[in-house]
C-alpha positions as CSV (number, residue, x, y, z in Angstrom):
1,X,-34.7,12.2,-9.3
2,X,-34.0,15.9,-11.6
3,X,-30.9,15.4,-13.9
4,X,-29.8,18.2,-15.7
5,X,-28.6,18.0,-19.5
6,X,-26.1,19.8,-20.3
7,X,-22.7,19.6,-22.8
8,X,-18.9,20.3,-21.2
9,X,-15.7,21.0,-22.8
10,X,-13.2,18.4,-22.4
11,X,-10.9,21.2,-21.5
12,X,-13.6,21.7,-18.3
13,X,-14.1,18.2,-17.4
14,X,-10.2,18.0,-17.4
15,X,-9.8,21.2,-15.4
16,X,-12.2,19.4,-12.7
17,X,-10.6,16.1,-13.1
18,X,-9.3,16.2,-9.0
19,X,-13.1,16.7,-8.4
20,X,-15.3,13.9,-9.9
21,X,-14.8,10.5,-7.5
22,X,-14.3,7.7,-10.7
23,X,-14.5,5.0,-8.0
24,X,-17.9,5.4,-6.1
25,X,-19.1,1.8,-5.2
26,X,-20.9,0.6,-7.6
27,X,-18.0,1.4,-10.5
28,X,-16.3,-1.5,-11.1
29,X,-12.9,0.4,-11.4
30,X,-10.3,0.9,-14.5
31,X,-11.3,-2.1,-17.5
32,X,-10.4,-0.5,-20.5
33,X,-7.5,-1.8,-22.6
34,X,-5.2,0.8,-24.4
35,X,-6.4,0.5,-28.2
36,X,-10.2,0.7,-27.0
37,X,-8.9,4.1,-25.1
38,X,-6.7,5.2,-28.6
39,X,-10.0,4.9,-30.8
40,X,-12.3,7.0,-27.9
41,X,-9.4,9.6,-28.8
42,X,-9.3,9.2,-32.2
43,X,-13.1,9.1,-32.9
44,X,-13.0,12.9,-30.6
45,X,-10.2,14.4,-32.8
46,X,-12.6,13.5,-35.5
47,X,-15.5,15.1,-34.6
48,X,-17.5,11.7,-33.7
49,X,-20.0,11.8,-30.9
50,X,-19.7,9.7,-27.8
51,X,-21.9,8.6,-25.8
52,X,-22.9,10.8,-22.6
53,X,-21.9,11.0,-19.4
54,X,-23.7,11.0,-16.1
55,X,-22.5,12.7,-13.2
56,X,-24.4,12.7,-9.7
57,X,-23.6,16.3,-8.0
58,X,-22.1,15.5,-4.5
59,X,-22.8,17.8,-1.0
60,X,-20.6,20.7,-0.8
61,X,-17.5,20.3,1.4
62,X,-16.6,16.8,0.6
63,X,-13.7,15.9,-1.4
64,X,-15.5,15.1,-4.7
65,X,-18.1,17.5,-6.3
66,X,-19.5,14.8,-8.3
67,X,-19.4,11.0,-9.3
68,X,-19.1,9.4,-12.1
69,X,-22.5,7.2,-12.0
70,X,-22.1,6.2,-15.9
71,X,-19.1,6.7,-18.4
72,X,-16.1,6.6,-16.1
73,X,-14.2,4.8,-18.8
74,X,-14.7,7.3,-20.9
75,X,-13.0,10.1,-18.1
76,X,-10.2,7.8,-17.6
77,X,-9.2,7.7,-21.1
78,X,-9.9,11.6,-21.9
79,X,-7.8,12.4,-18.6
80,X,-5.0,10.0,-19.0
81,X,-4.6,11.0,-22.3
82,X,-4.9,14.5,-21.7
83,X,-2.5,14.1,-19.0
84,X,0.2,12.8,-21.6
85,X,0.3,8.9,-20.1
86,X,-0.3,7.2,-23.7
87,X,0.3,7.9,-27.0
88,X,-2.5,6.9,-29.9
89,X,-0.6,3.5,-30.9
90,X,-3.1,1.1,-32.9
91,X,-2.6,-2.1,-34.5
92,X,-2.7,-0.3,-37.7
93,X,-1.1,3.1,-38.1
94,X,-3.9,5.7,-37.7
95,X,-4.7,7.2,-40.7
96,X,-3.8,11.6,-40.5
97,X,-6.5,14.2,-39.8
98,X,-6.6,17.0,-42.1
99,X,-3.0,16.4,-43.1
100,X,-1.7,16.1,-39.4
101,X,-0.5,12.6,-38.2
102,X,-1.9,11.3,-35.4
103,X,-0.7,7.3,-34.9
104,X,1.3,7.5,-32.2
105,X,1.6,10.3,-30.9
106,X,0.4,12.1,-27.2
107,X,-1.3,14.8,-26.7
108,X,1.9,17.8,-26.4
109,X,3.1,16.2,-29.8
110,X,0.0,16.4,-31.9
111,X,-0.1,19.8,-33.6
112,X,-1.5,23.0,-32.1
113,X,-5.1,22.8,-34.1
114,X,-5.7,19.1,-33.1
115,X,-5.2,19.9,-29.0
116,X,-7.1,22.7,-29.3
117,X,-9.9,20.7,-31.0
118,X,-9.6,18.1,-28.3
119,X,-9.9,20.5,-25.8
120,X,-13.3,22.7,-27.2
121,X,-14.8,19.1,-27.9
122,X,-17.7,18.9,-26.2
123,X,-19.4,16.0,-24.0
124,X,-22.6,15.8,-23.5
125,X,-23.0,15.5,-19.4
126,X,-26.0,14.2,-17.4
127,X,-25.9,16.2,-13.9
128,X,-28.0,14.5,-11.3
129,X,-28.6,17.3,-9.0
130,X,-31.1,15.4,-6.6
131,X,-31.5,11.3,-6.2
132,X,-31.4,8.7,-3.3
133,X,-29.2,6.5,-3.2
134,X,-31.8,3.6,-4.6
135,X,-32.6,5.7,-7.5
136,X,-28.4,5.8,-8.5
137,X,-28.5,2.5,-8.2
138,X,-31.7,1.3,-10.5
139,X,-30.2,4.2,-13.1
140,X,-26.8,2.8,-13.0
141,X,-28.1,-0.6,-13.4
142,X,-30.3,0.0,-16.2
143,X,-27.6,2.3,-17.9
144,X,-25.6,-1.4,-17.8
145,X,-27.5,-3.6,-18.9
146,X,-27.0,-3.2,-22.9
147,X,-22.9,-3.6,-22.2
148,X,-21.0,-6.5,-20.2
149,X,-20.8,-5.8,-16.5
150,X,-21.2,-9.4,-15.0
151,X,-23.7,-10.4,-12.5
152,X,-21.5,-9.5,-9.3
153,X,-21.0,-6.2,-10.8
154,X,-25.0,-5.5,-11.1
155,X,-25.3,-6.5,-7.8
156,X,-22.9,-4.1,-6.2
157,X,-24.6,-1.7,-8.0
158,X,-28.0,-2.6,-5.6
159,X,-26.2,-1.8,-2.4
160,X,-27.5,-2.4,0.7
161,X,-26.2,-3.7,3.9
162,X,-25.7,-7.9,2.3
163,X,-23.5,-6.6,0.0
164,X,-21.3,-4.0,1.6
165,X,-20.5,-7.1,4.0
166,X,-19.4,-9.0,1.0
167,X,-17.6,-6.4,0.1
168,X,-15.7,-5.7,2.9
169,X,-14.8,-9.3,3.6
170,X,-14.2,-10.1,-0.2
171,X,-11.6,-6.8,0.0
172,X,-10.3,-7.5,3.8
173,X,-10.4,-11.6,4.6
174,X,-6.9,-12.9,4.5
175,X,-8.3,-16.0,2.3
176,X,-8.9,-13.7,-0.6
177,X,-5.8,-11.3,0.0
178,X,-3.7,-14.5,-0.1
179,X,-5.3,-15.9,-2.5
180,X,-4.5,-16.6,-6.2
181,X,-8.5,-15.3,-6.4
182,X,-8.4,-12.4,-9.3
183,X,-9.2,-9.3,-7.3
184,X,-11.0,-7.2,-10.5
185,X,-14.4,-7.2,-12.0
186,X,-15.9,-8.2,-8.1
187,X,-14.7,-11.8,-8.8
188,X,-13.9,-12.0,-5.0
189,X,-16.9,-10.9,-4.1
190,X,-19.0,-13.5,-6.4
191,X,-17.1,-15.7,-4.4
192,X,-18.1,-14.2,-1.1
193,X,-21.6,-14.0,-2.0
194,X,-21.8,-17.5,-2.7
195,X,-21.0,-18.0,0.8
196,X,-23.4,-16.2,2.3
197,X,-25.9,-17.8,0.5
198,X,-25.0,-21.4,1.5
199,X,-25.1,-20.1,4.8
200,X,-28.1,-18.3,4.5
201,X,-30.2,-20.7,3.0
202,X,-27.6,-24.3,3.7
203,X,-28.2,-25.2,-0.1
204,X,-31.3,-25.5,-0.5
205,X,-32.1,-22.7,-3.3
206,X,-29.8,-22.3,-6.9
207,X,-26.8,-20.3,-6.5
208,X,-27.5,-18.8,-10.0
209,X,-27.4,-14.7,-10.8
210,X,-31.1,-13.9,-10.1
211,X,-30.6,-15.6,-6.8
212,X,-27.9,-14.1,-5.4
213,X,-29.6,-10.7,-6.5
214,X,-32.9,-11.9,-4.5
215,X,-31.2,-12.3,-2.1
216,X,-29.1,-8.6,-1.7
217,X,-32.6,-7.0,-2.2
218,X,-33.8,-9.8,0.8
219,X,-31.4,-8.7,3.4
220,X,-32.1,-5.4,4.0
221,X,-31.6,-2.7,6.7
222,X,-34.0,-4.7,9.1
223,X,-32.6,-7.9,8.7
224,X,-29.3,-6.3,10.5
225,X,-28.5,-8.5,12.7
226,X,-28.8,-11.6,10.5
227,X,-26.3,-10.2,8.7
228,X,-23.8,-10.2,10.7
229,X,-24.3,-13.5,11.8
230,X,-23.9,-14.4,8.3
231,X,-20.7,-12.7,8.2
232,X,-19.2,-14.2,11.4
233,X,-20.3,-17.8,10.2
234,X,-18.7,-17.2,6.9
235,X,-15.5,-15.4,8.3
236,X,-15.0,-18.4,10.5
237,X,-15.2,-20.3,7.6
238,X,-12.7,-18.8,5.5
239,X,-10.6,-18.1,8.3
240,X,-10.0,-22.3,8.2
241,X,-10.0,-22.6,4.8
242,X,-7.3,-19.3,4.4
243,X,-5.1,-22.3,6.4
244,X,-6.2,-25.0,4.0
245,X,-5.0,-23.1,1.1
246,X,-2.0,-22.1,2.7
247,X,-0.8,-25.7,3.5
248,X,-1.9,-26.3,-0.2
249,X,0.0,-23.4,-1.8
250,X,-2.6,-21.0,-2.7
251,X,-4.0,-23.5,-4.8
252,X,-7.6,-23.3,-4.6
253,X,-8.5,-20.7,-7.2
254,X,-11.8,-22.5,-8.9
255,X,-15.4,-21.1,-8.1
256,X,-17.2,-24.6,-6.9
257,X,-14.2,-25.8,-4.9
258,X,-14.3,-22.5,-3.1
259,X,-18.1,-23.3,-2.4
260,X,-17.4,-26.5,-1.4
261,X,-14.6,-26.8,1.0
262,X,-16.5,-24.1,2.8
263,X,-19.9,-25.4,3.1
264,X,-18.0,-28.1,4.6
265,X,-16.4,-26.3,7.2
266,X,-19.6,-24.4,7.9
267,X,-21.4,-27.9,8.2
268,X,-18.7,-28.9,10.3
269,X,-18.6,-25.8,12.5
270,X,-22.5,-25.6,13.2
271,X,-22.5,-29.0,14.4
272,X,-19.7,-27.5,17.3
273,X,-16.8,-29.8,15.7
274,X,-13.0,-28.9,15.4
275,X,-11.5,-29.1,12.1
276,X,-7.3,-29.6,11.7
277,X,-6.4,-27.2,8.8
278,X,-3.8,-29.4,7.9
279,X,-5.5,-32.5,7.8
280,X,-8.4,-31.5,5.9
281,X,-5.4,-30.0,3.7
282,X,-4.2,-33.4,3.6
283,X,-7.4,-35.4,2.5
284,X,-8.4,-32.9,-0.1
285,X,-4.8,-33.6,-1.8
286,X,-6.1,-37.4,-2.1
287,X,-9.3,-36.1,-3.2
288,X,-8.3,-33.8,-5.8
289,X,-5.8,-36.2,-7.1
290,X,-8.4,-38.9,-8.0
291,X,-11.0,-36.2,-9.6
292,X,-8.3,-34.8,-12.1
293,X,-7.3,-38.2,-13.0
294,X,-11.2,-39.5,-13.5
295,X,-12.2,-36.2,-14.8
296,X,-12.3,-36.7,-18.2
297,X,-14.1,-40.0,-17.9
298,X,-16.2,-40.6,-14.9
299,X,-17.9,-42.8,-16.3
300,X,-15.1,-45.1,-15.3
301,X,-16.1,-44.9,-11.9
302,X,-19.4,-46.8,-12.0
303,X,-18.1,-49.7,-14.4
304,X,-17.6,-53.3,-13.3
305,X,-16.2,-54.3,-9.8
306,X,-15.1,-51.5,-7.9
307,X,-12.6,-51.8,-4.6
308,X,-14.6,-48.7,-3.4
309,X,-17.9,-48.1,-5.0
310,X,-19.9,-45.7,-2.5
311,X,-16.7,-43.4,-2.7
312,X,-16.3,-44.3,-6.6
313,X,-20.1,-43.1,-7.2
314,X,-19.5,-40.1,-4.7
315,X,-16.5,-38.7,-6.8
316,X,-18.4,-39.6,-10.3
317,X,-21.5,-37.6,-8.9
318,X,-19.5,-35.1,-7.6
319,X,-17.6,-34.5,-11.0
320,X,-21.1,-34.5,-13.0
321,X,-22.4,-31.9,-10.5
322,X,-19.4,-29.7,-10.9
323,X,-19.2,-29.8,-15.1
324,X,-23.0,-28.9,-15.9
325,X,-25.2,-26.8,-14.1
326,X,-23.2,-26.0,-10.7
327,X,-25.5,-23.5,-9.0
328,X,-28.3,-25.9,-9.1
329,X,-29.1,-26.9,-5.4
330,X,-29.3,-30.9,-6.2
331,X,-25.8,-30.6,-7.4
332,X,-24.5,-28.4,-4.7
333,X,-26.3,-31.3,-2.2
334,X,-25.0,-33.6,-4.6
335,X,-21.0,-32.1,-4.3
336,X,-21.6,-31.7,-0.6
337,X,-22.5,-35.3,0.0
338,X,-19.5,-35.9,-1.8
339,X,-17.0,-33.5,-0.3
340,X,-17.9,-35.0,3.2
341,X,-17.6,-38.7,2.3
342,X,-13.7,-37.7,1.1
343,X,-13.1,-35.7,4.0
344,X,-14.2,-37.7,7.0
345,X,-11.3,-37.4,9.4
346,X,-10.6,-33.5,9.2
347,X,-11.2,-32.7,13.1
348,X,-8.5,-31.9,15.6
349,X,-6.9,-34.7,17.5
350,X,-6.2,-34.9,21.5
């Protein structure tokens, strides 16, 4: 890897604004909130250094010269600012610099010596000029880990073939599209990977972060074709439980349920039977209704005579397993043993 240091003008980073790709793949898109953009601003009028950027230089004839490996934040708030789409509004009026106010106010309005400062303020600007596409990814990675990306946001920055699959079907399948799923921060895809780990390795590893990440670095270019049949068992699988959710209107938002209902389809599918959307739809309705109203205290469920213990010690296992600890395989085995005793008669009838 050879990375350049240099420092740029605001006014030159902003004149090749059309040029620097802010979304490459591992970028987890637009997160900051407007008063943590108004203080960047503020803390530039005032002369306060910010932390550097790093820019990967692109092949010629593309339409971006360079990405935006690290600080991308940072360029959205200097451009859109710059660009006159906010004006420096804080919670508490900001206080005037060098007797011109500031609080808020956008760029055109602040007074001729404070634009020009903006402008001549320089950045100091990492160029990586040659790197492979590993070495972008360990760099971004380790630029991360002192600030809050999550875990599905690490591991998009490793790449590779696992994860642009999990990509694609977290951005594509209609279950997440429809979904009442958040879309940002590659919550989607923490879902998706999930998936593919239940069907790579039917439950019996953790579903925990370091996992997940073994397993992107597992499944590399050579392990192609395993891929895909990952992908195609866990498409089949969300394409019945897009129905489910459907017929339960959009209602199955939460992480482990996700997990569940599909590792039981996936069960259900590798063992060549049918399964009835709508009747699986149907019996997790019953199901859900007697683990909201035993949620709070399972321990209900395994006091005294019960008219239905097996499924009464199912449903109190199945509530313990999904409260502490979920990722654990023995409570993923523990939920799925569970999941299938409440869901029995879900196949498609003659």
């Amino acid at each position: 890897m050879r990375i350049l240091q240099d420092r740029w003008t605001i006014a030159k980073l902003y004149s090749q604004k059309g040029t620097i790709n802010l979304n490459p793949r591992f970028q987890r898109g637009a997160a900051w909130q407007n008063p943590r953009q108004v203080l960047l601003i503020d803390s530039i009028l005032r002369g306060m250094d910010i932390p550097k950027i790093y820019l990967r230089q692109l092949p010629a004839g593309g339409a971006h010269t360079h990405d935006a490996v690290d600080g991308q934040q940072r360029l959205r708030a200097i451009f859109s600012f710059r660009a006159g789409e906010y004006t420096l509004r804080y919670t508490d009026p900001l206080p005037q610099i060098e007797g011109h106010n500031v609080h808020d106010l956008r760029f055109s309005e602040l007074h001729k010596t404070l634009r020009d400062r903006f402008d001549a303020f320089q950045v100091a600007v990492a160029e990586i000029v040659a790197a492979t596409p590993d070495e972008i990814s360990n760099l971004f990675s380790r630029l991360q880990m002192g600030v809050s990306l999550n875990p599905a946001e690490l591991r998009n920055a490793m790449g590779g073939p696992l994860q642009h699959l999990i990509n694609v079907i977290a951005e594509t399948h209609e279950f997440f599209t429809s979904s009442r799923i958040s879309g940002s921060r590659y919550k989607r895809a923490d879902y998706a990977a999930l998936l593919f780990a239940m069907a790579a390795y039917r439950g019996r590893t953790d579903l925990k972060a370091p996992d997940l990440r073994q397993m992107i670095a597992e499944y590399g270019p050579d392990r192609s074709l395993e891929i895909l049949e990952l992908a195609a068992e866990v498409g089949d699988a969300l394409n019945v439980l897009a129905a489910v959710n459907e017929a339960l209107n959009f209602r199955l938002t939460q992480k482990w349920i996700v997990v569940d209902l599909a590792w039981l389809i996936m069960q259900r599918q590798r063992a060549g039977g049918t399964i009835d959307p709508a009747r699986l739809a149907d019996a997790y309705r019953v199901f859900d209704e007697r683990r909201l109203e035993f949620n709070s205290k399972p321990e209900v469920l395994i006091r005294g005579r019960r008219r239905d213990p097996a499924l009464d010690r199912h449903l109190y296992n199945y509530i313990n397993a999904f409260r502490i600890q979920g990722g654990q395989a023995a409570n993923v085995r523990l939920r799925a043993e569970a999941i299938k005793a409440f869901h029995r008669n879900i196949g498609v009838t003659a």
